[in-house]
Rosetta silent file (secondary structure, phi, psi, omega in degrees, C-alpha in Angstrom):
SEQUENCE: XXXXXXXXXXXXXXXXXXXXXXXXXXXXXXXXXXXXXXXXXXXXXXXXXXXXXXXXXXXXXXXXXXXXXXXXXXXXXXXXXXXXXXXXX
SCORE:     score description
SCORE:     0.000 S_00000001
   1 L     0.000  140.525  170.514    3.970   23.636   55.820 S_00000001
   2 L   -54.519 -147.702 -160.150    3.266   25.521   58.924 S_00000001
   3 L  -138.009  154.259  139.379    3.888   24.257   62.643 S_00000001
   4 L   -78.254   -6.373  157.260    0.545   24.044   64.584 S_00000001
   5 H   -52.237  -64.371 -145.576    2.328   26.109   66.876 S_00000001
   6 H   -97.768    7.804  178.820    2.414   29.268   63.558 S_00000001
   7 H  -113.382  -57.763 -174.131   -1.553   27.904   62.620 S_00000001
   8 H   -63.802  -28.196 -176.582   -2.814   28.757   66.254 S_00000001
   9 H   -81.177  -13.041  167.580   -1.052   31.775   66.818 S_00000001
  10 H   -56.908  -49.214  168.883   -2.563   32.879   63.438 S_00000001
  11 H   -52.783  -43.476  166.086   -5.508   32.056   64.545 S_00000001
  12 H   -72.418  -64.674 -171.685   -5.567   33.863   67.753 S_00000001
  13 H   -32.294  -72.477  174.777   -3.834   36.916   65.894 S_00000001
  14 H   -27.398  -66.655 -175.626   -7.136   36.721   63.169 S_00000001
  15 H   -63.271  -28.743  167.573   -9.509   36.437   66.117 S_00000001
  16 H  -114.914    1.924  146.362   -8.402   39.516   67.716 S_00000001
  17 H   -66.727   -9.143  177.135   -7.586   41.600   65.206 S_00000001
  18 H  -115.841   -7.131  174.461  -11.344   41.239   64.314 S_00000001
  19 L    54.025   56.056 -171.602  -12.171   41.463   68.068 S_00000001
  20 L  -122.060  158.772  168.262  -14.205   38.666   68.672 S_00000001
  21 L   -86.082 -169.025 -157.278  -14.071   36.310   71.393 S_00000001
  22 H   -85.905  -15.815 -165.464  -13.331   32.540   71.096 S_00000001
  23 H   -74.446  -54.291 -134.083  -17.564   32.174   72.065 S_00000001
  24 H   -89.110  -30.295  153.375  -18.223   34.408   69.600 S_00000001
  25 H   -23.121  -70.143 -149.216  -15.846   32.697   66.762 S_00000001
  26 H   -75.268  -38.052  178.978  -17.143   29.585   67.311 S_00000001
  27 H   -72.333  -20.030  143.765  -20.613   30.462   66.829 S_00000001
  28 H   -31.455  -31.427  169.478  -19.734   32.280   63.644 S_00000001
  29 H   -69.818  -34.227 -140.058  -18.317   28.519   62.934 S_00000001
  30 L    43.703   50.957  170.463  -21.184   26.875   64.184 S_00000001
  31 L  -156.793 -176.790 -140.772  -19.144   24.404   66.209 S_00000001
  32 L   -96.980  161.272 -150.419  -18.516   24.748   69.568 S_00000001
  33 H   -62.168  -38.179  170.837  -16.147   27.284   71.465 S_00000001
  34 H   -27.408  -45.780 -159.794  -13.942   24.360   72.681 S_00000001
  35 H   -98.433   16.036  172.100  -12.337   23.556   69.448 S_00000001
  36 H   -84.207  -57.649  177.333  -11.639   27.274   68.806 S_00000001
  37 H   -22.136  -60.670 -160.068  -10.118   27.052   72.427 S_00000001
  38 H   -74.950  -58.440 -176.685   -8.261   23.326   71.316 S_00000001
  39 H   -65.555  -18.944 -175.403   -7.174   25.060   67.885 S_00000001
  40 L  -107.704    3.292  160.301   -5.509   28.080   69.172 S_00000001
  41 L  -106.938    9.830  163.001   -3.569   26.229   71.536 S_00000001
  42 L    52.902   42.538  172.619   -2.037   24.430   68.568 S_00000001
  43 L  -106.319   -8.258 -179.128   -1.739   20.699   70.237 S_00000001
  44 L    81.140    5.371  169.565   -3.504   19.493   67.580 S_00000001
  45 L   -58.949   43.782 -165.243   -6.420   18.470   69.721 S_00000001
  46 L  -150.912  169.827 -165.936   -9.163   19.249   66.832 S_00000001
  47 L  -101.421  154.014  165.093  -11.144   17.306   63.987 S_00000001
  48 H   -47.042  -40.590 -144.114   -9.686   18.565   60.726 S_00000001
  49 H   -84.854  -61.195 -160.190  -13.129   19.219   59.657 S_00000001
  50 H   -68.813  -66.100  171.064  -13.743   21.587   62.498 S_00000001
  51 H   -31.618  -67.958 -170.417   -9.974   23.507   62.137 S_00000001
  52 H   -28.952  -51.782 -130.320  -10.942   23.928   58.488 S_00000001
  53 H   -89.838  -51.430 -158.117  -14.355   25.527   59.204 S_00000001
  54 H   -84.492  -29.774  167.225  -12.635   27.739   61.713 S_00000001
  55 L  -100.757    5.140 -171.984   -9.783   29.143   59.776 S_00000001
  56 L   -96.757  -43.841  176.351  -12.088   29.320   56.216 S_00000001
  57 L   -41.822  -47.688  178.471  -14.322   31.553   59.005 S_00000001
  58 L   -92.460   11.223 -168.620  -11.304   33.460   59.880 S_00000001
  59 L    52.470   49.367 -174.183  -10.318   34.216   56.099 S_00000001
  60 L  -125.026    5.254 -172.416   -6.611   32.235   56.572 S_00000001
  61 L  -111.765  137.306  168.355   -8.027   29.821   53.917 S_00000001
  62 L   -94.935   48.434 -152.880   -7.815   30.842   49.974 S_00000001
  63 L  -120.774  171.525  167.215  -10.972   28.743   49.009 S_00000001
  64 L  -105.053   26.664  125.003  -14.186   30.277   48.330 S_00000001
  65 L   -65.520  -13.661  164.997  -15.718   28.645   51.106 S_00000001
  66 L   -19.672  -45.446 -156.838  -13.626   30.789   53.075 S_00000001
  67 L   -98.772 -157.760  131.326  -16.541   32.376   54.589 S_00000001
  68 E  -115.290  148.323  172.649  -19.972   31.282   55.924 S_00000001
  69 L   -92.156  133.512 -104.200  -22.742   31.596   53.886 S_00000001
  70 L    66.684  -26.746 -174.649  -25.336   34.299   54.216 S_00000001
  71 E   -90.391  126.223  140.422  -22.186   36.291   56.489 S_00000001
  72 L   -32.849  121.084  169.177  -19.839   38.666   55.250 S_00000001
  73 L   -45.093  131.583  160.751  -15.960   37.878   55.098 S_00000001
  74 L   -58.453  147.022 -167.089  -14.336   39.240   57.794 S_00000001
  75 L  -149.994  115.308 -174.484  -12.408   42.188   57.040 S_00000001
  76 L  -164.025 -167.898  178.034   -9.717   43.561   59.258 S_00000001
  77 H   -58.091  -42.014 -176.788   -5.739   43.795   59.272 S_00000001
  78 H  -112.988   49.922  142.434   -4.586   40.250   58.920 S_00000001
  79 H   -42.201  -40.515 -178.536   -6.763   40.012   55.605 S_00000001
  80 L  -101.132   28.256 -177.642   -3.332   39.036   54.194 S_00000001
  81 L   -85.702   35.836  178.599   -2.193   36.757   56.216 S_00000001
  82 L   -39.801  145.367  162.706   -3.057   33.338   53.973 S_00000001
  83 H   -46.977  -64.546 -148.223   -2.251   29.856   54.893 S_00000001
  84 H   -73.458  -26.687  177.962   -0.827   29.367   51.593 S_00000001
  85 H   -54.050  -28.191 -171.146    1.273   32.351   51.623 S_00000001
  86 H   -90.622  -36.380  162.430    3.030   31.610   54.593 S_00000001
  87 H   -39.849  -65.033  171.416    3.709   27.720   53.092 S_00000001
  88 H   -22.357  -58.289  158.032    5.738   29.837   51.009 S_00000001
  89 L   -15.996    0.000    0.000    7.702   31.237   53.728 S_00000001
């Protein structure tokens, strides 16, 4: 399993390879820019619930919830970058 260290910097990597800011993230999440903020500093400061929401948002999740619904998946360079692929690792 990854580090929360290797989950945040994905996360930051995701978010700016798609070139949104952490405001702009979160409201794509619908939750509030803090816990994009709290998740990409990888302390583990974040509800599960919210982390989920926020990497299924960022396409790092292999679920079909991955997304939000009514929005398009984001689609940019670290398309492949999956959670579970990197368990692999």
């Amino acid at each position: 399993m990854p580090s929360l260290k290797r989950i945040a910097a994905l996360a930051r990597e995701r978010r700016e390879a798609e070139g949104l800011s952490q405001k702009d993230l979160a409201s794509l999440a619908g939750v509030h820019h803090t816990v994009v903020i709290a998740l990409e500093k990888g302390t583990g400061h974040v509800r599960f619930e919210n982390a989920w929401t926020v990497l299924g948002v960022l396409g790092l999740l292999d679920r079909p919830e991955s997304s939000i619904p009514g929005h398009p998946p984001l689609t940019g360079r670290g398309q492949g970058n999956r959670v579970n692929r990197i368990l692999a690792d």
